[in-house]
C-alpha atoms as a printed R data frame, in Angstrom:
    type eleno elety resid chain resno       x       y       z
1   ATOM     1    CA   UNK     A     1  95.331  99.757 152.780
2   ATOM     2    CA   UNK     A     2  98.441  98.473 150.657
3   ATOM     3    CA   UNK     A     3  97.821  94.709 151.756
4   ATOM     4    CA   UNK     A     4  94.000  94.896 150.335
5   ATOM     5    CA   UNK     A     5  95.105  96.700 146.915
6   ATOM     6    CA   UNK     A     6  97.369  93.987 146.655
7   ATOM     7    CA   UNK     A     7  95.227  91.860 147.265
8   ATOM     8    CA   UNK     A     8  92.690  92.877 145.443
9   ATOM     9    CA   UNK     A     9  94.504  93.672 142.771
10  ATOM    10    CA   UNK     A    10  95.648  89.807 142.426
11  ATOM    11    CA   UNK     A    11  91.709  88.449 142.956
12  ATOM    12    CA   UNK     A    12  90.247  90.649 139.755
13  ATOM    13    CA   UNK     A    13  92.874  89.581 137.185
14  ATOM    14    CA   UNK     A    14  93.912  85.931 138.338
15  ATOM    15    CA   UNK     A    15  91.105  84.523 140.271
16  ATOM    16    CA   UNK     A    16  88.838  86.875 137.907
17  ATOM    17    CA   UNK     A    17  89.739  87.957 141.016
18  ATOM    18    CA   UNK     A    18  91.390  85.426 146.100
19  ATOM    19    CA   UNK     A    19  90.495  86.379 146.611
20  ATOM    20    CA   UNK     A    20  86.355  87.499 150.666
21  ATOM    21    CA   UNK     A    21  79.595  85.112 146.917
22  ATOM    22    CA   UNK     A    22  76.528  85.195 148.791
23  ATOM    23    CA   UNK     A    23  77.351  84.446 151.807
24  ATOM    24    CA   UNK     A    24  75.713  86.892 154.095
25  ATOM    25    CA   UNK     A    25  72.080  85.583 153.675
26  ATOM    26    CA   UNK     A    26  70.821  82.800 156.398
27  ATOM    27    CA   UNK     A    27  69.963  79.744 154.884
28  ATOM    28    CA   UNK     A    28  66.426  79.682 156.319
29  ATOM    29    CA   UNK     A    29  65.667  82.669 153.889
30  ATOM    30    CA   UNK     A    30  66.889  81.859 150.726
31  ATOM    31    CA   UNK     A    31  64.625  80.023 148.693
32  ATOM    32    CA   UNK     A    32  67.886  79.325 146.268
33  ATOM    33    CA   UNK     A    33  69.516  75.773 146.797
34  ATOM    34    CA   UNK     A    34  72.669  76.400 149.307
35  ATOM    35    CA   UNK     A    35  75.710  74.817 147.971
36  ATOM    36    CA   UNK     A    36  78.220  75.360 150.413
37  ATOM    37    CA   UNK     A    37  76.664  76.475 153.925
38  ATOM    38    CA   UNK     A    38  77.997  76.965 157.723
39  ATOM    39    CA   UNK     A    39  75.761  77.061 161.077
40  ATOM    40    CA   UNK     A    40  75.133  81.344 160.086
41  ATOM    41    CA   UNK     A    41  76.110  81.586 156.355
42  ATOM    42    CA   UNK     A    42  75.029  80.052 153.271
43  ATOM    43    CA   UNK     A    43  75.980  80.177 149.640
44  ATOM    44    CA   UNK     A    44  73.395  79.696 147.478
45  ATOM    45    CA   UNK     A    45  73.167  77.625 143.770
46  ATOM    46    CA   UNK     A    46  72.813  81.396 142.182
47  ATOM    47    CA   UNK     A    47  75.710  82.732 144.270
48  ATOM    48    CA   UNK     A    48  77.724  80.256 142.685
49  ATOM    49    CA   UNK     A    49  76.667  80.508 139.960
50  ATOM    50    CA   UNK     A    50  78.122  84.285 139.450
51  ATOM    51    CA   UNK     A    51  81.337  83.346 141.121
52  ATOM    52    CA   UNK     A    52  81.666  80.388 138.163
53  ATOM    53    CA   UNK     A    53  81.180  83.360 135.625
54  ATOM    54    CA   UNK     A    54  83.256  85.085 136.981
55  ATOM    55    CA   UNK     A    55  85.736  82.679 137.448
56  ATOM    56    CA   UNK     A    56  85.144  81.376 133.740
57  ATOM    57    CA   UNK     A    57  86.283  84.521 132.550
58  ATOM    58    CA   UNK     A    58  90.012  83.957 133.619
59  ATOM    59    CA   UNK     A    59  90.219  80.760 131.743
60  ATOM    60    CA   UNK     A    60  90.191  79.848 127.883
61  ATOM    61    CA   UNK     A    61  86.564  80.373 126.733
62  ATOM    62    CA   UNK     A    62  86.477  76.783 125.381
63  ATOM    63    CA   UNK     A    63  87.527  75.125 128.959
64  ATOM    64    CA   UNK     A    64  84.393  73.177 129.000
65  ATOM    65    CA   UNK     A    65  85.586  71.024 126.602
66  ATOM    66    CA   UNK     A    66  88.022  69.594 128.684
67  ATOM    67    CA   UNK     A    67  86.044  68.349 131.431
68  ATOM    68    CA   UNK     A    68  88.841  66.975 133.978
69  ATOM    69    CA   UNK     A    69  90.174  70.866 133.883
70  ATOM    70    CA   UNK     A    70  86.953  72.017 134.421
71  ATOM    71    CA   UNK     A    71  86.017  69.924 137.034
72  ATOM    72    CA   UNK     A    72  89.320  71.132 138.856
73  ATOM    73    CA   UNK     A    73  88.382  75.009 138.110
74  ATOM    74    CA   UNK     A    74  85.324  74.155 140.090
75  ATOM    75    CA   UNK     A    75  86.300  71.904 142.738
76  ATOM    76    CA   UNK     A    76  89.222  75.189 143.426
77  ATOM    77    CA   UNK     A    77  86.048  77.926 143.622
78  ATOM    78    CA   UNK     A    78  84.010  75.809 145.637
79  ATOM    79    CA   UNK     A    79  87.037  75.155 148.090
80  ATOM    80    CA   UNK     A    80  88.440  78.791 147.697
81  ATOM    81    CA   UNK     A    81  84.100  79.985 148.905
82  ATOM    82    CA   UNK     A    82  84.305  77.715 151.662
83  ATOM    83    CA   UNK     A    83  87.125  79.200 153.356
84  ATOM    84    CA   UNK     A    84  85.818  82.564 152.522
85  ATOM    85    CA   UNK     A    85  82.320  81.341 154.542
86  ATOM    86    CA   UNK     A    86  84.179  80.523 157.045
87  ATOM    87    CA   UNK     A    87  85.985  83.361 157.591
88  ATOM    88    CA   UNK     A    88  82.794  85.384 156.833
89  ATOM    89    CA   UNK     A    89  81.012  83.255 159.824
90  ATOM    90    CA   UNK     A    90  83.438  84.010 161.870
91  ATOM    91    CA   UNK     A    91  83.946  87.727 161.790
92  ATOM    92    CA   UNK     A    92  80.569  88.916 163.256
93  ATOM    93    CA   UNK     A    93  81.324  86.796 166.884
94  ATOM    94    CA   UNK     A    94  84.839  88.368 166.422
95  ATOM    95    CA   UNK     A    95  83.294  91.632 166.322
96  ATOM    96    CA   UNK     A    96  84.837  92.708 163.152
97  ATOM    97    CA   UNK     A    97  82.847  94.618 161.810
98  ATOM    98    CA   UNK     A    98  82.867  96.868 158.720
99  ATOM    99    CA   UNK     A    99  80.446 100.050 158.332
100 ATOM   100    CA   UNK     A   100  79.250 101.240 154.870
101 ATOM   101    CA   UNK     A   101  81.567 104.401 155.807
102 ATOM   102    CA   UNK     A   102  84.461 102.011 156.120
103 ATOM   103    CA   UNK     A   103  83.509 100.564 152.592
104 ATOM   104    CA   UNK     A   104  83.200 104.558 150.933
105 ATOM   105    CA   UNK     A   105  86.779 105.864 152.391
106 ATOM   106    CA   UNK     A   106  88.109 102.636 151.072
107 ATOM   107    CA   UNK     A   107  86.974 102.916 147.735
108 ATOM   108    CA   UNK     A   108  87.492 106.452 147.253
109 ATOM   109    CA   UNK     A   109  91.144 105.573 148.210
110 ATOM   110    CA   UNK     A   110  91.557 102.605 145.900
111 ATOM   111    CA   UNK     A   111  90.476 104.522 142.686
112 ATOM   112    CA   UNK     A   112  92.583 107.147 143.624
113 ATOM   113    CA   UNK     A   113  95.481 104.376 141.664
114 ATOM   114    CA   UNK     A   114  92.588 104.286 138.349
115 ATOM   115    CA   UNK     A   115  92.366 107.666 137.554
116 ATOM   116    CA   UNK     A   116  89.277 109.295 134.882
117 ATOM   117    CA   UNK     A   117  86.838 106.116 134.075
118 ATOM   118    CA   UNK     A   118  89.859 103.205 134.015
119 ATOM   119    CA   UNK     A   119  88.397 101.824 137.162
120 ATOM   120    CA   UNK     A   120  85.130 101.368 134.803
121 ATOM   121    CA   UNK     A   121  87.161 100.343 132.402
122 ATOM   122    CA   UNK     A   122  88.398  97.223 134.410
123 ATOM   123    CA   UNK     A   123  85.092  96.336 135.494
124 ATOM   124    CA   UNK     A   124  84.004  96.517 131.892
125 ATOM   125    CA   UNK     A   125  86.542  94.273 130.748
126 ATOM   126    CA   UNK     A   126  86.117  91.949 133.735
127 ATOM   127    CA   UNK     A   127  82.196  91.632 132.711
128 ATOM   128    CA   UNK     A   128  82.117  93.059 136.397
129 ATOM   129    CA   UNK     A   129  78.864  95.014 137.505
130 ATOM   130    CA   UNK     A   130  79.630  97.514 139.868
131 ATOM   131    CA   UNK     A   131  77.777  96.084 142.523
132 ATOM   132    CA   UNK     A   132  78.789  92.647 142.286
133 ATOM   133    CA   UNK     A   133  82.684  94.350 143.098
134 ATOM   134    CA   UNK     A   134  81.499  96.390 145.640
135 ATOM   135    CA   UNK     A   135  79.987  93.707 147.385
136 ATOM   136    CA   UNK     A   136  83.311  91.705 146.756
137 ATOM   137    CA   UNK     A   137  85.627  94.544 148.287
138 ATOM   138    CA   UNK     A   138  83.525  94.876 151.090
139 ATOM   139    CA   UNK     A   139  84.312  90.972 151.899
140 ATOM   140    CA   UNK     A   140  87.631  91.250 151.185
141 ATOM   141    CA   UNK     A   141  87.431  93.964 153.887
142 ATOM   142    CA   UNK     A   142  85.974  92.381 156.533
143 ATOM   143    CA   UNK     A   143  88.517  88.961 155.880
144 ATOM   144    CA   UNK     A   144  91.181  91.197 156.088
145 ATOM   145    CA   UNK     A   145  90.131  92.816 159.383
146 ATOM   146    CA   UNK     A   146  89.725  89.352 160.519
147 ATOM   147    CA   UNK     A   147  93.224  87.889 159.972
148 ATOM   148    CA   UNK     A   148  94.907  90.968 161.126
149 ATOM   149    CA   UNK     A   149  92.677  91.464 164.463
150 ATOM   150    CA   UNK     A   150  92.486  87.590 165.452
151 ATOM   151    CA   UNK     A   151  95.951  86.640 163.746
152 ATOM   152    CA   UNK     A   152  98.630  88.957 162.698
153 ATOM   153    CA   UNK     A   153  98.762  91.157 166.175
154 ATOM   154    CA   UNK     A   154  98.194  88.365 168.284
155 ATOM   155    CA   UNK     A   155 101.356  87.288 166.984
156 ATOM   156    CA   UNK     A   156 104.506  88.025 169.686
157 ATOM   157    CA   UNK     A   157 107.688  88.930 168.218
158 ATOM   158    CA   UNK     A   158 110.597  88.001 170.560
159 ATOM   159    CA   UNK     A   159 114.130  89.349 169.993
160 ATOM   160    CA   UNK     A   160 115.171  85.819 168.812
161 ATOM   161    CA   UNK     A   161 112.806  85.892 166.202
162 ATOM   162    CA   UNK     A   162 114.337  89.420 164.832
163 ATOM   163    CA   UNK     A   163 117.904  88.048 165.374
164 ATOM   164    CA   UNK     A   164 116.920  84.586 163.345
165 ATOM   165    CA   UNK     A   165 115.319  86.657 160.453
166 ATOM   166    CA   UNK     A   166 117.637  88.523 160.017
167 ATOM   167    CA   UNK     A   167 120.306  85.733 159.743
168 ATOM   168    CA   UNK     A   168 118.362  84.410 156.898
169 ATOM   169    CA   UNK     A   169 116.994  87.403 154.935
170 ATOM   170    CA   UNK     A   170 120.902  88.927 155.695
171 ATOM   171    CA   UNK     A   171 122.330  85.815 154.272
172 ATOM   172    CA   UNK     A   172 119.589  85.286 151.224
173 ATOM   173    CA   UNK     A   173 121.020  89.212 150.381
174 ATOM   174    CA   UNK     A   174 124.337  88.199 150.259
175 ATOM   175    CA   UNK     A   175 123.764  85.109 148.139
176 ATOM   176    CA   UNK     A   176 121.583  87.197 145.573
177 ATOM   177    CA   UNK     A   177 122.384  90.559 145.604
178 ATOM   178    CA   UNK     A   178 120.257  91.490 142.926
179 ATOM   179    CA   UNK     A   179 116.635  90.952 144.195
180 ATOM   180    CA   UNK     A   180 116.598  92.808 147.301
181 ATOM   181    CA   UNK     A   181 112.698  91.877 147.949
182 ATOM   182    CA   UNK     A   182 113.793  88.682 149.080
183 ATOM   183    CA   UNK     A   183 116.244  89.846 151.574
184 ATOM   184    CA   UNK     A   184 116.489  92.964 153.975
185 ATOM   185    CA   UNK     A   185 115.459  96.429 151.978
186 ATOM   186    CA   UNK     A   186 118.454  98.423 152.948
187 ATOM   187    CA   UNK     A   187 117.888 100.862 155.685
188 ATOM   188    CA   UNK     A   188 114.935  99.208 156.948
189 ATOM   189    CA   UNK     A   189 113.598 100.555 160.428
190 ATOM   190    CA   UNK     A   190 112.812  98.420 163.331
191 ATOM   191    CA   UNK     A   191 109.298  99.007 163.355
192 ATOM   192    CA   UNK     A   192 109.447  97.800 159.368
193 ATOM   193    CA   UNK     A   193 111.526  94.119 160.099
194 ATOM   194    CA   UNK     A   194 108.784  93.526 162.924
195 ATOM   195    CA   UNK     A   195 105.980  93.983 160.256
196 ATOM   196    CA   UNK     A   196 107.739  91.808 157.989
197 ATOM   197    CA   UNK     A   197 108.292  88.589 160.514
198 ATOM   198    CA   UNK     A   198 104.696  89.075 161.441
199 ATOM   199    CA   UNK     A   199 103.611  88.657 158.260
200 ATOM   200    CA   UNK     A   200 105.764  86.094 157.729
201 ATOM   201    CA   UNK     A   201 104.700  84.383 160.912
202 ATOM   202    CA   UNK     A   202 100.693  85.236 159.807
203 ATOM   203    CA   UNK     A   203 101.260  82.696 156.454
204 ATOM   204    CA   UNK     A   204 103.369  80.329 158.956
205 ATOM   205    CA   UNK     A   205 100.362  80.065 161.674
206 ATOM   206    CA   UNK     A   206  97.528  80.566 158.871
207 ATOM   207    CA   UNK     A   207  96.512  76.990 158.076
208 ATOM   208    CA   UNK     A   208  96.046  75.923 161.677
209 ATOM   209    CA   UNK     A   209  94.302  78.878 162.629
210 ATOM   210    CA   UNK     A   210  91.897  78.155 159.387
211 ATOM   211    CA   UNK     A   211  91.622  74.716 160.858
212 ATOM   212    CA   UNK     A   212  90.427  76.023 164.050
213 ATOM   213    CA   UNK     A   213  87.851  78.443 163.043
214 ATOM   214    CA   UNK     A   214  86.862  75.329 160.198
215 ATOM   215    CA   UNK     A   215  85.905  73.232 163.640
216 ATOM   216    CA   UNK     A   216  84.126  76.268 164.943
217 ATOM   217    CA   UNK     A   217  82.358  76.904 161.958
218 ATOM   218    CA   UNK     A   218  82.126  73.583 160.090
219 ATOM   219    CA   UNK     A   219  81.158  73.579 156.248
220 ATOM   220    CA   UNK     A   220  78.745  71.635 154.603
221 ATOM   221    CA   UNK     A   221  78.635  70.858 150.781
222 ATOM   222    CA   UNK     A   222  75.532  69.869 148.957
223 ATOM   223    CA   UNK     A   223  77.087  67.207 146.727
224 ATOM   224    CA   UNK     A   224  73.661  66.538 144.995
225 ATOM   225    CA   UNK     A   225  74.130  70.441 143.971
226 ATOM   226    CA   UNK     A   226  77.549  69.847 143.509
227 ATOM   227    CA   UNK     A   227  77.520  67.054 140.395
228 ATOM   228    CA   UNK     A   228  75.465  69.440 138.681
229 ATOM   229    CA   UNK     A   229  77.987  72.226 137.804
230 ATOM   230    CA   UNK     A   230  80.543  69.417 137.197
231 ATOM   231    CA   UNK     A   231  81.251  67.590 133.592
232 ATOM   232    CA   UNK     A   232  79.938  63.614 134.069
233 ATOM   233    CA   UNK     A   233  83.620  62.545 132.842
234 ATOM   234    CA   UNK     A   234  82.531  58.674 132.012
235 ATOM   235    CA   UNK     A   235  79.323  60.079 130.053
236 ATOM   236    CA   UNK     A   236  81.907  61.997 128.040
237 ATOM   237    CA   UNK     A   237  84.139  59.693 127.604
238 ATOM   238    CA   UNK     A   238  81.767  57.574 126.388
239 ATOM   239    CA   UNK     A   239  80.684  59.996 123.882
240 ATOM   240    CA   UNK     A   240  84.194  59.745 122.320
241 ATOM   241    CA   UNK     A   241  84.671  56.650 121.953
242 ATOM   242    CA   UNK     A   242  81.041  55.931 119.929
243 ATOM   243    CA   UNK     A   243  82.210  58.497 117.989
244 ATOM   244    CA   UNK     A   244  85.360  57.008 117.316
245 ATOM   245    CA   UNK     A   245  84.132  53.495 116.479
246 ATOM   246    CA   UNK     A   246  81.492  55.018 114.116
247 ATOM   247    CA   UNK     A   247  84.296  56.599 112.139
């Protein structure tokens, strides 16, 4: 439960949110334009729409009038959504699955850290309806389920691997002493330093195991969709300079 706080934690305030969108609808149903789809899932124009709000919110409220960063804060959600699809594809033929109980104990957990009406207080400030962030922590769920079912424990931890990491945590303590998060936590258990190379060996292997599952479930971007959330950068452009020669 302390990875998906954390996670969760760093989604709502930087991404306005990572951080699990519409994605659970088939695309034969949805009378919305898809804009990013796999064989199973499918993200519709609306969807996006509400992610880009959201988004919007963790950036300066003017950031539309600099097109080539705004072009970049969409081109990020629309590639941050497609590995989210992907990983939401993949999950139900991985037999993760994640039961409306699963979701309740969960959440009556989490706001156990926002005591009295803070939690409401966060969503208020966040311009976050409730259900929009429920459906959000439920996805983050089931992507976390995911990794640690199909990547983290199918990871094998040999004795070399504990004797090597500890080498270089041992020796990152001894050259900086003062931030012992980098290093070994004194008095850490076995069972703890295993934990720790497996997450460490989860980042390592992530990307390639994201490539894999992006071959099993490939993506597909409507680009026609696309170019209309995105600032026309020579139409602006050439708005400035007829300004500029009519001054």
């Amino acid at each position: 439960m302390g990875f998906l706080k954390k996670s969760f934690i760093i989604w709502i305030f930087l991404y306005g949110a990572l951080c699990l969108t519409g994605c659970s609808e088939p695309a034969k149903e949805t009378a919305s334009p898809y804009l990013i789809k796999t064989p199973v899932m499918v993200i519709t124009r609306s969807d996006f729409l509400e992610e880009l709000d959201l988004k919007k919110a963790a950036y300066p409220y003017n950031i539309d009038e600099n097109p080539a960063e705004y072009n970049e804060m969409v081109i990020h959600l629309v590639k941050t959504l497609s590995e989210e699809i992907i990983l939401l594809s993949a999950a139900p033929d991985k037999g993760v699955i994640v039961t409306d109980q699963d979701v309740a104990l969960a959440e009556d957990e989490f706001k156990k850290d926002y005591p009295e009406d803070s939690f409401d207080q966060i969503l208020l400030k966040n311009a976050l309806s409730y259900s929009f962030w429920k459906k959000r922590f439920k996805k983050n769920m089931i992507i976390d389920k995911l990794i640690d079912q199909e990547l983290k424990q199918k990871i094998e931890i040999t004795s070399l691997d504990i004797v090597e990491f500890y080498k270089k945590y041992h020796r990152d303590d001894a050259q900086n002493t003062e931030n012992e998060t980098d290093g070994l936590k004194k008095n850490e258990s076995e069972k703890e330093l295993i934990d720790r190379i497996r997450s460490q060996k989860t980042q390592d292997n992530y990307d390639e195991w994201m490539q894999q599952l992006g071959n099993d479930y490939p993506v597909e971007i409507n680009k026609e969709e696309l170019k209309t959330f995105l600032i026309d950068l020579e139409k602006t452009q050439g708005s400035e300079n007829a300004t500029d020669k009519s001054k």
